[in-house]
mmCIF file as gemmi writes it, N, C-alpha and C atoms, coordinates in Angstrom:
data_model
loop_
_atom_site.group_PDB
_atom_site.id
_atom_site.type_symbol
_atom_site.label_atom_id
_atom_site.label_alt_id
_atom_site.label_comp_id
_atom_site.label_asym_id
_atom_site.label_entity_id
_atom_site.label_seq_id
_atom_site.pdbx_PDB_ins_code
_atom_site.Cartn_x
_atom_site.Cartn_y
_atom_site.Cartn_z
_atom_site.occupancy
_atom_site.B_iso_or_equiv
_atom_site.pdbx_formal_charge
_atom_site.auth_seq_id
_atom_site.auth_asym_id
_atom_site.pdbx_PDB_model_num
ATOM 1 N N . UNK Axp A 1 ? 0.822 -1.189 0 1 0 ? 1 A 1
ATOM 2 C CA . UNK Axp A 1 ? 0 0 0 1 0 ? 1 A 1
ATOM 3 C C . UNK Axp A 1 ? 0.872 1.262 0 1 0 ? 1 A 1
ATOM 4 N N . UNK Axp A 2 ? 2.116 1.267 0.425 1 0 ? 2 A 1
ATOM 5 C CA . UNK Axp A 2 ? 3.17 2.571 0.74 1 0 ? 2 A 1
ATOM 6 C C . UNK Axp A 2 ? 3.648 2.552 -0.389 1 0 ? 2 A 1
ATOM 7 N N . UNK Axp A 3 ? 4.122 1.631 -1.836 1 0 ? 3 A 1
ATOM 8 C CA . UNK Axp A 3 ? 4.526 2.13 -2.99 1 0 ? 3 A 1
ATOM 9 C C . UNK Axp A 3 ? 3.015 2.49 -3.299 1 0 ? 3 A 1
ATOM 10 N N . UNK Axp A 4 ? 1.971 1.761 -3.672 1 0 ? 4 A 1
ATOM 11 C CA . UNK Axp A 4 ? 0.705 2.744 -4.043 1 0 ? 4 A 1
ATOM 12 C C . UNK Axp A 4 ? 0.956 4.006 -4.643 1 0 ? 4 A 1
ATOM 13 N N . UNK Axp A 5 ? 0.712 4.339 -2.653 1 0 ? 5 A 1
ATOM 14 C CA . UNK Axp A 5 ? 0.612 6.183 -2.409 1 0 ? 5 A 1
ATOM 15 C C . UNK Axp A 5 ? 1.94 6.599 -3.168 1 0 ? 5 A 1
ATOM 16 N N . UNK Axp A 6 ? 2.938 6.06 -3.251 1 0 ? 6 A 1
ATOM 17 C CA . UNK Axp A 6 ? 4.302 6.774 -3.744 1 0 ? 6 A 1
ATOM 18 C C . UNK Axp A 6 ? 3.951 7.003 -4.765 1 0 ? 6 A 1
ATOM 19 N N . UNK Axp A 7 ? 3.773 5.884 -5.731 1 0 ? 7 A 1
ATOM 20 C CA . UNK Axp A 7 ? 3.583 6.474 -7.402 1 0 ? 7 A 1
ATOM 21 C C . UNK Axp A 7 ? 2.138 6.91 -7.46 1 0 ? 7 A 1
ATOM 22 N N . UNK Axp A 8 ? 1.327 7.268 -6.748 1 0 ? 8 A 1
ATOM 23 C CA . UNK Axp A 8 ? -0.186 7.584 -7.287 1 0 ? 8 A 1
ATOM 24 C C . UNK Axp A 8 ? 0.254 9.663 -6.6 1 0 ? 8 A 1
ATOM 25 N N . UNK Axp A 9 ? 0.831 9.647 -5.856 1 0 ? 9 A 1
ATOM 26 C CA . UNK Axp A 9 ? 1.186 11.248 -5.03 1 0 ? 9 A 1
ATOM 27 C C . UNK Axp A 9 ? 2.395 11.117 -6.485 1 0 ? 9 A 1
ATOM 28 N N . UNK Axp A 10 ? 3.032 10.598 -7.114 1 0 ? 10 A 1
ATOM 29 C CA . UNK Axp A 10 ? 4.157 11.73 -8.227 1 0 ? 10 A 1
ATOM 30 C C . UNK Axp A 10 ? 3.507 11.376 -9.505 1 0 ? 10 A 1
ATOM 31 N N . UNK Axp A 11 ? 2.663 9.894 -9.62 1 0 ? 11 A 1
ATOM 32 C CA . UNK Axp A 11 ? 2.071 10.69 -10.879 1 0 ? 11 A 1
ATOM 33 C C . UNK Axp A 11 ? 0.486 11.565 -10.825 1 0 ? 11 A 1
ATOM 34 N N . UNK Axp A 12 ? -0.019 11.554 -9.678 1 0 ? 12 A 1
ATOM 35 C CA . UNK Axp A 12 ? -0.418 12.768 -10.059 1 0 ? 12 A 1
ATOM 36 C C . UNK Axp A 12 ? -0.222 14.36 -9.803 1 0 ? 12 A 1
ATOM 37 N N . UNK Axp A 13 ? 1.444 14.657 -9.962 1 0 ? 13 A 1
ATOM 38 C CA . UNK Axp A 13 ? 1.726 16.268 -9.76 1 0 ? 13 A 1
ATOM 39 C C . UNK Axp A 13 ? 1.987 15.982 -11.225 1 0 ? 13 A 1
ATOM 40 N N . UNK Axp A 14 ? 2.773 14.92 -11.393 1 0 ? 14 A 1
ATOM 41 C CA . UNK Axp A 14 ? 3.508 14.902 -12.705 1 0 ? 14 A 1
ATOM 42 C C . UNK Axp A 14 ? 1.965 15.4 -13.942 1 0 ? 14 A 1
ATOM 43 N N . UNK Axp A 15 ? 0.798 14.667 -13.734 1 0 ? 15 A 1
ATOM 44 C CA . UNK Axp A 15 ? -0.433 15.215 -14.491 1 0 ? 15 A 1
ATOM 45 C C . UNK Axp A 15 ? -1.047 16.139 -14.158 1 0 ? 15 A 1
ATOM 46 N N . UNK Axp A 16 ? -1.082 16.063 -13.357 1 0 ? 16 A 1
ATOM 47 C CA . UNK Axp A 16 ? -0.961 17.992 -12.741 1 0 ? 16 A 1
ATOM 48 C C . UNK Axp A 16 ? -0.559 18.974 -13.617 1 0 ? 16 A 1
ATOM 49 N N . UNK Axp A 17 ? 0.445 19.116 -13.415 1 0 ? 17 A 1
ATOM 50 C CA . UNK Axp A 17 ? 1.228 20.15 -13.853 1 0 ? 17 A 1
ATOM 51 C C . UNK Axp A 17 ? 1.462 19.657 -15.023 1 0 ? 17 A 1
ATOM 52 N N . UNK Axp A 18 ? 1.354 18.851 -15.941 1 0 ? 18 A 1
ATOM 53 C CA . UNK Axp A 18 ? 1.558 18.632 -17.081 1 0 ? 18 A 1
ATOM 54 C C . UNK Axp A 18 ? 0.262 19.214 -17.912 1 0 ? 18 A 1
ATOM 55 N N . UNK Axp A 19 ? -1.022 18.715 -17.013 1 0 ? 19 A 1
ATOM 56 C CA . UNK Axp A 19 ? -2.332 19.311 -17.92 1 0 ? 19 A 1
ATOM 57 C C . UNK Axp A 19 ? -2.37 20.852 -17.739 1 0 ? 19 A 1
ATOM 58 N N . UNK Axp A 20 ? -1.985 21.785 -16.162 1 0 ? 20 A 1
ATOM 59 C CA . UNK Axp A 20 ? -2.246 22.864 -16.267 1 0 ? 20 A 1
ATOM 60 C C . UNK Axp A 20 ? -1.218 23.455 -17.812 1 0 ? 20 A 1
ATOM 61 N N . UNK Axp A 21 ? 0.146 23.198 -17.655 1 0 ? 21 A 1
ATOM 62 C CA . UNK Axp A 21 ? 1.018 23.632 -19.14 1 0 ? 21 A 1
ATOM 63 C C . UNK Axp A 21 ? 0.292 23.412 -20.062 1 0 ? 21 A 1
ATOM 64 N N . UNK Axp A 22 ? -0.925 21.957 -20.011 1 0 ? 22 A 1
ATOM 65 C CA . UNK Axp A 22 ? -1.265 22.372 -21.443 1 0 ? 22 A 1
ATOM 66 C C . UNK Axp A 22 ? -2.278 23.291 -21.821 1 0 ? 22 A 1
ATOM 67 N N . UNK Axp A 23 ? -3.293 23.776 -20.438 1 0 ? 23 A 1
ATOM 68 C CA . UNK Axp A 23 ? -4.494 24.608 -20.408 1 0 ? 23 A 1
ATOM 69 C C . UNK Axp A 23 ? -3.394 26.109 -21.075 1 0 ? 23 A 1
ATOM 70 N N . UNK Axp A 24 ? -1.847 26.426 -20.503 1 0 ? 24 A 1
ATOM 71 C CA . UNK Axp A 24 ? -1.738 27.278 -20.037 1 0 ? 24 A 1
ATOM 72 C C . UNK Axp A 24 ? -0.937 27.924 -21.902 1 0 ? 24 A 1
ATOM 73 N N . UNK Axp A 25 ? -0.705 26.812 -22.406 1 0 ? 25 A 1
ATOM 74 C CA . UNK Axp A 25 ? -0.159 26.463 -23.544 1 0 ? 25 A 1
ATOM 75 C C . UNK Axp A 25 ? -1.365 26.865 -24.69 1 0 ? 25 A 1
ATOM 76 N N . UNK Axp A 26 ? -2.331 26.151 -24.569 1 0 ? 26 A 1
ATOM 77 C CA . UNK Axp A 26 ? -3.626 26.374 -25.466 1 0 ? 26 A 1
ATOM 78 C C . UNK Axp A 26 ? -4.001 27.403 -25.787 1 0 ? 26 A 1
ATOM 79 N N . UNK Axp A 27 ? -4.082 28.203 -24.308 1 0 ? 27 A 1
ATOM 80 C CA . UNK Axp A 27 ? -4.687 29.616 -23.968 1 0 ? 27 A 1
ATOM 81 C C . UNK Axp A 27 ? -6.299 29.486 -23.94 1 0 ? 27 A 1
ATOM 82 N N . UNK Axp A 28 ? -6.313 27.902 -22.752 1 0 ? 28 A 1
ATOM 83 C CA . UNK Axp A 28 ? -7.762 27.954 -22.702 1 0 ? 28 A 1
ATOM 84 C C . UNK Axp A 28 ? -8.272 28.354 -21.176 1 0 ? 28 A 1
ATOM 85 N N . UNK Axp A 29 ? -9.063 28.423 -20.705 1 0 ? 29 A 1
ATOM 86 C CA . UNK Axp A 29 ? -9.747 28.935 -19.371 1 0 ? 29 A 1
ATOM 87 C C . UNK Axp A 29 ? -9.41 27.619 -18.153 1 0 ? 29 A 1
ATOM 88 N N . UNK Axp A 30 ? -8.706 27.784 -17.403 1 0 ? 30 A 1
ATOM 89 C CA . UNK Axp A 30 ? -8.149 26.701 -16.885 1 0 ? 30 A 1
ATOM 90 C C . UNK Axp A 30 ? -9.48 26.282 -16.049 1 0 ? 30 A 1
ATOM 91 N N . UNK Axp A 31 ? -10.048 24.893 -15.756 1 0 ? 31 A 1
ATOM 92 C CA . UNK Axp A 31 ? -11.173 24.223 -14.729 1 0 ? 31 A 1
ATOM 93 C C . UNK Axp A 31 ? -10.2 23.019 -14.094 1 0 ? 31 A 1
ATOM 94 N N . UNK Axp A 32 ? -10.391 23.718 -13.06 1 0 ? 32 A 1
ATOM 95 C CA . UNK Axp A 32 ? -9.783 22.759 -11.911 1 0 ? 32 A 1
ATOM 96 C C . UNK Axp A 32 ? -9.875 21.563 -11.614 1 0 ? 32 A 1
ATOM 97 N N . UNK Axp A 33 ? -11.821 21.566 -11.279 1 0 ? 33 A 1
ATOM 98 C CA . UNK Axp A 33 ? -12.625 20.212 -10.818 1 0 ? 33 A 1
ATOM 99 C C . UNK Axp A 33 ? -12.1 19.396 -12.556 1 0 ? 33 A 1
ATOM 100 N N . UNK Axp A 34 ? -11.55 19.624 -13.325 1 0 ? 34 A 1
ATOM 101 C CA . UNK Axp A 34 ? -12.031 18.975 -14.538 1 0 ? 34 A 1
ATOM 102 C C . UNK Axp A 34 ? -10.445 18.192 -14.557 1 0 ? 34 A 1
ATOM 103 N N . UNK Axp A 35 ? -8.85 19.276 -14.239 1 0 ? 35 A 1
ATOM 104 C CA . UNK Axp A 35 ? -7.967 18.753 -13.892 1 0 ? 35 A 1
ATOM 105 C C . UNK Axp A 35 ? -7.729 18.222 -12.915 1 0 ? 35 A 1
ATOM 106 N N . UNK Axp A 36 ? -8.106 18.2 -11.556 1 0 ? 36 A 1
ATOM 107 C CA . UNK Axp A 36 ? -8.265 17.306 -10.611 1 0 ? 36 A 1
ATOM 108 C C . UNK Axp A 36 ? -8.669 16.031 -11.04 1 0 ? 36 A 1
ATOM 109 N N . UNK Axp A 37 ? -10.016 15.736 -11.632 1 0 ? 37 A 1
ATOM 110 C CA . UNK Axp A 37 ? -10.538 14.387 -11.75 1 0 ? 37 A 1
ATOM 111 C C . UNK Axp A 37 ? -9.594 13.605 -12.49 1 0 ? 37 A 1
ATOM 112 N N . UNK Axp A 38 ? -9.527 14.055 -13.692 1 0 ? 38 A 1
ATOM 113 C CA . UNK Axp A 38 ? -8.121 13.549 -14.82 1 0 ? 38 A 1
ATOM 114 C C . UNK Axp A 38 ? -6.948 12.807 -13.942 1 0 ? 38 A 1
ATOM 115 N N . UNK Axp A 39 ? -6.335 13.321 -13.061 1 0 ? 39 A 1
ATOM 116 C CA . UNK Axp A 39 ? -5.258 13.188 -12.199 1 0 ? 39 A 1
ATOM 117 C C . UNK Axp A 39 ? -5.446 12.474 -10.953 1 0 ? 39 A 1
ATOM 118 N N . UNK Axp A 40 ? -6.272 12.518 -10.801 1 0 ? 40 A 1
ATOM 119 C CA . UNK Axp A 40 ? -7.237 11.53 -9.852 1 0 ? 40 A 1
ATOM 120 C C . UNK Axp A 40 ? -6.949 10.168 -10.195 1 0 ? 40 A 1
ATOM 121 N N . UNK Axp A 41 ? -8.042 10.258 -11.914 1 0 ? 41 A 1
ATOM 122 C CA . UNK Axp A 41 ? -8.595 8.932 -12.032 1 0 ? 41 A 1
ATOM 123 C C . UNK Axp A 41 ? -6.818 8.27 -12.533 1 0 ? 41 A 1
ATOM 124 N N . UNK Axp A 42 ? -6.013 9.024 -13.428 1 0 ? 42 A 1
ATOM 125 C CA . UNK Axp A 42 ? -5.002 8.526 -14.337 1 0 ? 42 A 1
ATOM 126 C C . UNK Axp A 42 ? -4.004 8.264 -13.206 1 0 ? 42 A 1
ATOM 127 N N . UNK Axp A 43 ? -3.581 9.209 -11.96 1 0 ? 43 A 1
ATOM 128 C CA . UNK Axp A 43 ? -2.694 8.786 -11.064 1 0 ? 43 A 1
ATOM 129 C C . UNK Axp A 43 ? -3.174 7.375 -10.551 1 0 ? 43 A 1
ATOM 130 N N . UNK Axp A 44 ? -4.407 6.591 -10.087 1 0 ? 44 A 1
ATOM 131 C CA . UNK Axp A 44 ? -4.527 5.469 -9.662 1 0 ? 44 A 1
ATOM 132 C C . UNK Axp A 44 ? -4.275 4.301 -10.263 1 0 ? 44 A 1
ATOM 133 N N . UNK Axp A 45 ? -4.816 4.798 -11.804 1 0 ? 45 A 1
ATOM 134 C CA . UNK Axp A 45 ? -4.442 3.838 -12.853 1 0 ? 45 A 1
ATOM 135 C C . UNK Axp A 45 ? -2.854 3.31 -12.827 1 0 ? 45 A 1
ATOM 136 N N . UNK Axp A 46 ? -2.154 4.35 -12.976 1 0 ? 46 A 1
ATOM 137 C CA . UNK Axp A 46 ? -1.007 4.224 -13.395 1 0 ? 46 A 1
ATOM 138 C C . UNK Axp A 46 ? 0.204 3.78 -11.893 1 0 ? 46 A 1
ATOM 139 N N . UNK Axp A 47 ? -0.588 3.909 -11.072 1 0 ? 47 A 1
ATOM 140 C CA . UNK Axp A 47 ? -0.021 3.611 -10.108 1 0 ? 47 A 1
ATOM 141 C C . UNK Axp A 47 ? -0.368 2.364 -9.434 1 0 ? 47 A 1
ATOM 142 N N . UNK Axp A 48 ? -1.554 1.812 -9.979 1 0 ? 48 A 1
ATOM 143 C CA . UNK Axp A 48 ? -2.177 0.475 -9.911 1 0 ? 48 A 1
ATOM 144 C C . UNK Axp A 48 ? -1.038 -0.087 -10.853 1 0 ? 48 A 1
ATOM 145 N N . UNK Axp A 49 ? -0.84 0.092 -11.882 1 0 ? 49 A 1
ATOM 146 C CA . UNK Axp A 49 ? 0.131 -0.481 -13.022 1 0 ? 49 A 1
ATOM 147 C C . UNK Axp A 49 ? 1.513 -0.846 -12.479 1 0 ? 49 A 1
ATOM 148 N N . UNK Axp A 50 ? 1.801 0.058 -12.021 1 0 ? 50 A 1
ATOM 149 C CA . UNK Axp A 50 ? 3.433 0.333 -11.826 1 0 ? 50 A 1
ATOM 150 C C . UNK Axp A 50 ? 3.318 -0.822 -10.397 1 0 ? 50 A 1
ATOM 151 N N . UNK Axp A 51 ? 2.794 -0.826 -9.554 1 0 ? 51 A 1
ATOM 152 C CA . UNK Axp A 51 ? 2.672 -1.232 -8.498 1 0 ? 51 A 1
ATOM 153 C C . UNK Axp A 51 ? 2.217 -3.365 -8.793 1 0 ? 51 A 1
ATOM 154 N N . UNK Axp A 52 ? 1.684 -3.151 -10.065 1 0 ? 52 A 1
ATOM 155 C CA . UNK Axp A 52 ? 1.432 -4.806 -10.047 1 0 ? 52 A 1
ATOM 156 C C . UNK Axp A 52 ? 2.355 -5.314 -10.996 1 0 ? 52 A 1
ATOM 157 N N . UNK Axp A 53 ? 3.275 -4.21 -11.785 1 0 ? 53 A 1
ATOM 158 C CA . UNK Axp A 53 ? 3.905 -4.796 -12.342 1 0 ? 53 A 1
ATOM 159 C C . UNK Axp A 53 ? 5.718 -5.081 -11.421 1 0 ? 53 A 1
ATOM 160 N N . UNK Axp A 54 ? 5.635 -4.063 -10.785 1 0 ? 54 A 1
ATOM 161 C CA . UNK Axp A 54 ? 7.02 -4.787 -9.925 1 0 ? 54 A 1
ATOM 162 C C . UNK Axp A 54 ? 6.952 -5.655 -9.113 1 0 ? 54 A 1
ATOM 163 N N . UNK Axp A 55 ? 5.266 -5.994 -8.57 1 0 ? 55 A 1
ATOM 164 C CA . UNK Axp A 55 ? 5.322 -7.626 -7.881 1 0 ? 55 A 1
ATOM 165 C C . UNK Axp A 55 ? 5.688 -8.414 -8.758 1 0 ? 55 A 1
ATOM 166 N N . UNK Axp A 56 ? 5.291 -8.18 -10.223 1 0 ? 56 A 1
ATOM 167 C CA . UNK Axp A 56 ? 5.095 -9.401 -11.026 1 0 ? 56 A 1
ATOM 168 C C . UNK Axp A 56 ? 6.713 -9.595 -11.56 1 0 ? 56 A 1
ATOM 169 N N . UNK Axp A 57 ? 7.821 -8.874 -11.408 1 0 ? 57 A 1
ATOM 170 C CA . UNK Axp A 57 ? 9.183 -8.411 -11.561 1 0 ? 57 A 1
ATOM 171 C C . UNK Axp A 57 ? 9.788 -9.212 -10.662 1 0 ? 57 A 1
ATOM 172 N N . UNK Axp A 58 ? 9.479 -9.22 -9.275 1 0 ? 58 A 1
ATOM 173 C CA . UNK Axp A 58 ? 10.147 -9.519 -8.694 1 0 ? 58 A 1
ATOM 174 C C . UNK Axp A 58 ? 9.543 -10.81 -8.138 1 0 ? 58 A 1
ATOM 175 N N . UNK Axp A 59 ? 8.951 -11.515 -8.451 1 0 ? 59 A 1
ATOM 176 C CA . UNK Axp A 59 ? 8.667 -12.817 -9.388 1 0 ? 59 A 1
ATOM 177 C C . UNK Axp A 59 ? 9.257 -13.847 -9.908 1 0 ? 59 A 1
ATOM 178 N N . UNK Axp A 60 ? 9.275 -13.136 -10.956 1 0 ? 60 A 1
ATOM 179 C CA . UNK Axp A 60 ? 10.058 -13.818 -11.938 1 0 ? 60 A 1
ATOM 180 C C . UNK Axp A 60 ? 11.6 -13.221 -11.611 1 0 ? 60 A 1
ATOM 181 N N . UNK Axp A 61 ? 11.722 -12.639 -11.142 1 0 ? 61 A 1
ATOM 182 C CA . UNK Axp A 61 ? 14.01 -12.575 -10.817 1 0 ? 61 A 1
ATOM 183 C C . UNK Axp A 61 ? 14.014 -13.282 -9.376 1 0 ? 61 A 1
């Protein structure tokens, strides 16, 4: 559960701040609730990922 939170807290600043650059890039009206959720849902994903794939790593070595 402590790697989890590790990669789900850096990837979502990393989408964070990657979507505000692109609101900020576009030159569109930045919505928060709309970048929050994004970073929300994609930090769990990806941190669900990262997290089942180094059990499955250290596994097989």
């Amino acid at each position: 559960m402590k790697k989890f939170l590790q990669y789900f807290v850096l990837e979502f600043i990393i989408i964070f701040i990657v979507g505000s650059l692109g609101y900020w890039i576009l030159q569109v009206p930045f919505n928060l609730s709309q970048i929050l959720f994004s970073s929300i849902v994609s930090g769990a994903i990806i941190a669900f990922a990262l997290g089942r794939f180094q059990k499955t790593l250290n596994k097989v070595l």
